[in-house]
C-alpha positions in Angstrom: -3.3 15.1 -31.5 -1.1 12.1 -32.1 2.0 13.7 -33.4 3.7 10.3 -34.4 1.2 11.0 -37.6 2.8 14.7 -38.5 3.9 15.0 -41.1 5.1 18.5 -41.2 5.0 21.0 -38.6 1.7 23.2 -39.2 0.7 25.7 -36.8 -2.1 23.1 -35.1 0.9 20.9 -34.5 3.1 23.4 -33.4 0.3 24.3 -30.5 -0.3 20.9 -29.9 3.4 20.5 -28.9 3.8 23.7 -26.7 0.1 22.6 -25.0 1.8 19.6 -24.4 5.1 21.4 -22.2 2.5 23.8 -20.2 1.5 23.3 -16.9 -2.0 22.3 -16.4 -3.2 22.8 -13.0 -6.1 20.0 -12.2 -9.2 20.3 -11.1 -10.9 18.3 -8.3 -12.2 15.8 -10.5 -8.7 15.3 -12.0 -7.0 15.2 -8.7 -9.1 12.6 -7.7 -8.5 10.4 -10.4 -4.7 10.8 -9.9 -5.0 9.4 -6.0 -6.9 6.4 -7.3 -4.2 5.5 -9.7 -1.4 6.6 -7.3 -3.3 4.4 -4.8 -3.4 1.2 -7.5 0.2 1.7 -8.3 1.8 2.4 -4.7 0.0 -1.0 -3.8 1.4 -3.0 -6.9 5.0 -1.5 -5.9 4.2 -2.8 -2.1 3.3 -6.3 -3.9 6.2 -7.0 -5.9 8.8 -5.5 -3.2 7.2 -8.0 -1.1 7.1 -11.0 -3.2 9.9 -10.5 -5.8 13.6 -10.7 -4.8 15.8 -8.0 -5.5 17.4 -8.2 -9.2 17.3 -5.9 -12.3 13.7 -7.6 -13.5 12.4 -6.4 -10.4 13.9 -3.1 -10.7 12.4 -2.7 -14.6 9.3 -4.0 -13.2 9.2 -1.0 -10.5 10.5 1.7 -12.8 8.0 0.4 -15.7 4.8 1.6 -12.7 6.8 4.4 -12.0 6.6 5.4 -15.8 2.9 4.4 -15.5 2.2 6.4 -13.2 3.4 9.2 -15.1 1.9 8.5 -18.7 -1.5 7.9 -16.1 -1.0 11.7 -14.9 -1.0 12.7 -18.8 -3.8 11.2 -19.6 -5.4 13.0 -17.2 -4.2 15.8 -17.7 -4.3 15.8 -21.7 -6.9 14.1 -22.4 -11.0 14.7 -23.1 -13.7 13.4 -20.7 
């Protein structure tokens, strides 16, 4: 549900909100998904650590993967195969 479109808070909206604060324990297939992209984004951190000298771009440019990493996880988590 893409709450940026409520308009009011209706009951679906209201589940859709506490769905989205409740653990949600993966399954395999999930889990594996979540080491590929950790995988992807660990190596892109190792990559611009390596080749970028340390200033605040390259610290926004690590903490922007980190925060990809975790809007990744909620995909997976949250969203429909």
């Amino acid at each position: 549900m893409d709450l940026s479109r409520a308009t009011e808070l209706t009951d679906e909206v209201s589940l859709a909100i506490d769905d989205m604060f409740t653990y949600h324990p993966w399954v395999q297939e999930q889990t594996d998904r979540g080491w590929a992209v950790r995988i992807a984004l660990t190596d892109a951190v190792k990559v611009i650590v390596k080749n970028c000298p340390p200033c605040p771009d390259r610290s926004a440019a690590i903490r922007k993967i980190r925060e990809a990493r975790m809007d990744a996880n909620s995909a997976i988590t949250h969203g429909k195969y």
